[in-house]
C-alpha positions in Angstrom: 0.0 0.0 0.0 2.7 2.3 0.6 4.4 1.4 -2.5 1.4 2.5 -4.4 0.9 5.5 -2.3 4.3 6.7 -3.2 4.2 6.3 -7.2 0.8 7.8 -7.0 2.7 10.8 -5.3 5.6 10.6 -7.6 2.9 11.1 -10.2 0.9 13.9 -8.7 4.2 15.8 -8.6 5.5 15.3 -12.3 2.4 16.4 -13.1 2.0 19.6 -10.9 5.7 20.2 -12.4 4.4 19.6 -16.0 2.2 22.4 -15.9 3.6 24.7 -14.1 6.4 24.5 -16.9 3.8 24.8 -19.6 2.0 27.8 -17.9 5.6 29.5 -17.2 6.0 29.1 -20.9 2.6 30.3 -21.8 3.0 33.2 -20.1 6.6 33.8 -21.0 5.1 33.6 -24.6 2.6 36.5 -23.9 4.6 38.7 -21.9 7.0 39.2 -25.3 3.8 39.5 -27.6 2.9 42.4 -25.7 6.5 43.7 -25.0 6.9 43.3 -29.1 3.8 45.6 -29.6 5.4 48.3 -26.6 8.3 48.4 -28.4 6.5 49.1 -32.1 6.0 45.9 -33.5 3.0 45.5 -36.2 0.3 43.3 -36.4 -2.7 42.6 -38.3 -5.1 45.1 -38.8 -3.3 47.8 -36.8 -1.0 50.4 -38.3 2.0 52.5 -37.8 -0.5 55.8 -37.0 -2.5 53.7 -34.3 0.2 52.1 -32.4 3.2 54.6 -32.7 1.1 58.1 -33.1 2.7 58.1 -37.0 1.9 61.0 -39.3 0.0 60.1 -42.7 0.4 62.2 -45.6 -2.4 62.1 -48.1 -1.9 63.2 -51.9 -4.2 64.6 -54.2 -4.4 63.6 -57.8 -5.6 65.9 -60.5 -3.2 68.9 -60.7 -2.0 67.8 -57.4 0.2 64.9 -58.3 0.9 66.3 -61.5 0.9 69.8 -62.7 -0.8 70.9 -66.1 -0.2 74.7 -66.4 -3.3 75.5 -68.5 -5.3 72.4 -66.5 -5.6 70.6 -69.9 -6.8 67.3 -68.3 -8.8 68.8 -65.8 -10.5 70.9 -68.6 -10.9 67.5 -70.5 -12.7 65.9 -67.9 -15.3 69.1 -67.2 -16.3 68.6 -71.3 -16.5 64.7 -70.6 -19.1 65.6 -67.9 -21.1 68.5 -69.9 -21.4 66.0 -72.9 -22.6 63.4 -70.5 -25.1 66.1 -68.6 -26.5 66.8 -72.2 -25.8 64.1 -74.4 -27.2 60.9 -72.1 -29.2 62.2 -69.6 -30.7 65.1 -71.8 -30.6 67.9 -69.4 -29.9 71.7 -70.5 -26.4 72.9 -71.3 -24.6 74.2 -68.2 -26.6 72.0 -65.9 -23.2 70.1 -65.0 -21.8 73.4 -63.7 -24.9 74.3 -61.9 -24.7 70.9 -60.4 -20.8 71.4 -59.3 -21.4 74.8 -57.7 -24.4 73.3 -55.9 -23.3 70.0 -54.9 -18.9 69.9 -54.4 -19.0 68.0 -58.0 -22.2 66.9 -61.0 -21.7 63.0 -59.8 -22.5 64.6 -55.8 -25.7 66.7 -57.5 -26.7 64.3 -60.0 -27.6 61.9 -56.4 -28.7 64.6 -54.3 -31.0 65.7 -57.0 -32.1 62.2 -57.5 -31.4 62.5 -61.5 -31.8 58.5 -63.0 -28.5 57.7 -64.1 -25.9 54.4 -64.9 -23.3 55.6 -61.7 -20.5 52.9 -63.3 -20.9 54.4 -66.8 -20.9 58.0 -65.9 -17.3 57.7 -64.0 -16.3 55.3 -66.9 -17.1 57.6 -69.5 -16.3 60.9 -67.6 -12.5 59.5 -67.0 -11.8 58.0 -70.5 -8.7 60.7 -71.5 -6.9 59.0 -74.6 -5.1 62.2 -74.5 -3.8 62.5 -71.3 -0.5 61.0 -72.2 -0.2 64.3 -74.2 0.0 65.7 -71.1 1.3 64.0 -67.8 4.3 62.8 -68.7 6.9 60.6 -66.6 8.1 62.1 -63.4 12.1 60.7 -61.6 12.5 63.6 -59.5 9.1 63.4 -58.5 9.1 59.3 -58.4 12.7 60.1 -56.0 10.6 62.7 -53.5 8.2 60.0 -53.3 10.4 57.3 -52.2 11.8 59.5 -49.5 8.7 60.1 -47.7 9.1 58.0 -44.4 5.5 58.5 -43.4 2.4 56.2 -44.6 1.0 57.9 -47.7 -2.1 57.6 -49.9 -3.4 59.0 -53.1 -6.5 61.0 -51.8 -8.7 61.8 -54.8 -12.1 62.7 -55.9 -12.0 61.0 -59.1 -11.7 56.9 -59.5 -9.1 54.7 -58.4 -8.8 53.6 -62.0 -8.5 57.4 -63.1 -5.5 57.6 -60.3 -3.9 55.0 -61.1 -3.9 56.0 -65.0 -2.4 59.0 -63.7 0.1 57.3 -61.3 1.2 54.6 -64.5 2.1 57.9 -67.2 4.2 59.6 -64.2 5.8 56.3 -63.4 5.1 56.8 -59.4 2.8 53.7 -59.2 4.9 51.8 -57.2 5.7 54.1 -54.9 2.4 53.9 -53.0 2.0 50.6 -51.3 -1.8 51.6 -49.9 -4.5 51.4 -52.4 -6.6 55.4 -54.1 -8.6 56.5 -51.6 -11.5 57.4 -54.3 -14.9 58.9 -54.5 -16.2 55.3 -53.9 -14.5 54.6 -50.8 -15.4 57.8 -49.4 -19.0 56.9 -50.1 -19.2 59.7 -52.8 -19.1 63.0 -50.6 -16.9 65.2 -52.3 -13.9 66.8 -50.7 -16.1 69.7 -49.8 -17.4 67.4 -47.4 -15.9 66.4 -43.8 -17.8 63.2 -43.7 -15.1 62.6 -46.9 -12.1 63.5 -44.4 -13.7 60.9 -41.6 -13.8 58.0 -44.0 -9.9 58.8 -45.2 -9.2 58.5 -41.7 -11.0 55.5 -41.3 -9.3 53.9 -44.0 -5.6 55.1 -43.1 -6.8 53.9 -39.6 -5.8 57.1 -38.2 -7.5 58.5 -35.0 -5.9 62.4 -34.7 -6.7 64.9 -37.3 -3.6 66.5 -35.9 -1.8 63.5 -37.8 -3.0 64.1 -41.1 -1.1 66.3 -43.9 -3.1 66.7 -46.9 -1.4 68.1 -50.2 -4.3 69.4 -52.4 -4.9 72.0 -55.3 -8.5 73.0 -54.5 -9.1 76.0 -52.0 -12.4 74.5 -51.4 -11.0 71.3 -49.9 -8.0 72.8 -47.9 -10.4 74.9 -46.4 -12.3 71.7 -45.1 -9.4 69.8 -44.1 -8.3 72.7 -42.5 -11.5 73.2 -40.4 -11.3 69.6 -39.6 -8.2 69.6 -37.8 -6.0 68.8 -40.8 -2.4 70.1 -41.5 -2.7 71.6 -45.1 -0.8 72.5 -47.8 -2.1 73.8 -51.1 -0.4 73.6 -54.2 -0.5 76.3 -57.3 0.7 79.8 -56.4 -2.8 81.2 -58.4 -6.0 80.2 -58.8 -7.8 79.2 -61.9 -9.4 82.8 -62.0 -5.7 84.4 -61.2 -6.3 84.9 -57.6 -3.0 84.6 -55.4 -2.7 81.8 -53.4 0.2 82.4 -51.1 -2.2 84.5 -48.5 -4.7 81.9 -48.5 -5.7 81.7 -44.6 -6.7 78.0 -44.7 -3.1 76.6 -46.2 -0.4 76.6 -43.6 1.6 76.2 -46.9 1.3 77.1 -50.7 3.8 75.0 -53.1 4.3 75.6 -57.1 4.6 72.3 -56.9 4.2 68.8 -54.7 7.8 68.7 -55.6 8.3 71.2 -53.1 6.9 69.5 -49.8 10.5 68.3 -48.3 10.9 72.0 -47.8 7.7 72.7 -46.1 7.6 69.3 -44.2 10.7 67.6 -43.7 9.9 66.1 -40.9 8.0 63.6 -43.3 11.1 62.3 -45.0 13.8 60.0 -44.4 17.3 61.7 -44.4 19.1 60.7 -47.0 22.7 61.2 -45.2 21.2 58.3 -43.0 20.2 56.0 -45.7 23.9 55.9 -47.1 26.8 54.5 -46.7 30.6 55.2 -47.7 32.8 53.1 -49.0 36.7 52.8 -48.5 37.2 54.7 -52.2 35.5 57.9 -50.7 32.4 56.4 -52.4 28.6 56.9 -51.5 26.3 54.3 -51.8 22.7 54.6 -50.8 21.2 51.7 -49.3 17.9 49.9 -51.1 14.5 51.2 -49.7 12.5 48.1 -48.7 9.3 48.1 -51.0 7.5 45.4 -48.5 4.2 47.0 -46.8 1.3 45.4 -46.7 -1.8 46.4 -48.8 -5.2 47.8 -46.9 -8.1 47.8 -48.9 -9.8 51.5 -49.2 -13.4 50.3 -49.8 
């Protein structure tokens, strides 16, 4: 009887021993989970903004990440609009306009005014531009200014991710944004006149602080906004469309010629590039290869 008392013992013990082992391991295992996320580690679903208070920079398109100086493009998509206002839907000439000065943009007052019309075929046919290659050419020095940014950036546009990424392909800056267009369809088509369209950029960039957010954007009207809603701005085009000056616009805490220009106004949202080089025993300098891993978020 004592025998079996004893290995019954003996076997109480190797197992108290096996799990306190296990649950020292266990909890060895989630002590440097959460010590990984202290220390800035990323996992799923949770950005560089949310977990290290990062800046996000967000980019216009039209005129914004390229620079027409008579707005031939934009010009060609205000004629693709009128002859779609007229043409399909048979309204009177100059309803488009009347729509746009109403509404932020005709696609905003075309809903709001609850005009029948195909929504996939009007920002289909409105963005068809053949001849936009006439005009946005490839970019390296912007493509390089891109690279440098050390902050998560988007392409912020009113216009289609399609039309955006048209744009990006001719200036040869696709690849230099890992996160998808922010386009009028993920912001639930309010225009940039809109602050419900600044909450749903926010949402996507999963960014809680307005005070985080730089916005580089052509249109007075939509500095303004982001301005009001808490947004660092900084408008590019030293004149209007109308010849107004821009540099004492009161809602830009910067006007740029061109997006070229940002480093100057914000360097704090580039990488140094003494930092990201090396030198070699010849006296030569070698910059080191930017890492073009990021993981995709999906802006719908």
């Amino acid at each position: 009887t004592t025998t079996t008392t004893t290995t019954a013992a003996a076997s109480m013990d190797l197992n108290l021993l096996a799990a306190i082992v296990f649950g020292g391991a266990l909890i060895g295992v989630v002590l440097l989970s959460l010590f990984s996320k202290g220390a800035g580690g990323r996992t799923n679903g949770t950005n560089k903004s949310e977990q290290e208070g990062g800046d996000i920079l967000f980019i216009d398109c039209d005129d914004t990440l390229y620079r027409n100086e008579n707005w031939e493009v934009a010009k060609m998509i205000t004629e693709n609009i009128e002859a779609y206002v007229t043409d399909k839907l048979h309204l009177p000439s100059g309803k488009a306009y009347e729509l746009y000065k109403k509404h932020g943009t005709a696609l905003r007052g075309l809903q709001m005014e609850k005009i029948d019309f195909d929504l996939d075929d009007f920002l289909k046919t409105v963005h068809d531009l053949p001849d936009a290659k006439k005009y946005i050419k490839q970019d390296a020095a912007l493509r390089d200014m891109l690279n440098s940014v050390s902050v998560d950036k988007w392409v912020f546009t009113a216009s289609t991710r399609e039309h955006a990424t048209n744009c990006m392909n001719l200036l040869g800056v696709a690849r230099c944004f890992s996160n998808p267009v922010i386009d009028v369809r993920a912001a639930k088509f309010n225009t940039k006149h809109s602050p419900e369209c600044y909450k749903h950029a926010m949402r996507i960039a999963n960014v809680r602080e307005a005070s985080q957010c730089y916005i580089v954007d052509d249109s007075w009207s939509n500095i303004k906004t982001a301005k009001e809603m808490g947004w660092n701005t900084a408008l590019v085009g030293l004149k209007s469309r109308d010849g107004k000056d821009a540099t004492k616009y009161p809602h830009a805490d910067h006007v740029i010629a061109d997006l070229k220009e940002l480093p100057r106004v914000w360097p704090h949202l580039f990488r140094d590039e003494s930092k990201d080089s090396k030198q070699l025993s010849n006296g030569t300098t070698v910059k080191k290869r930017k890492s073009s891993k990021g993981k995709r978020r999906k802006a719908d």
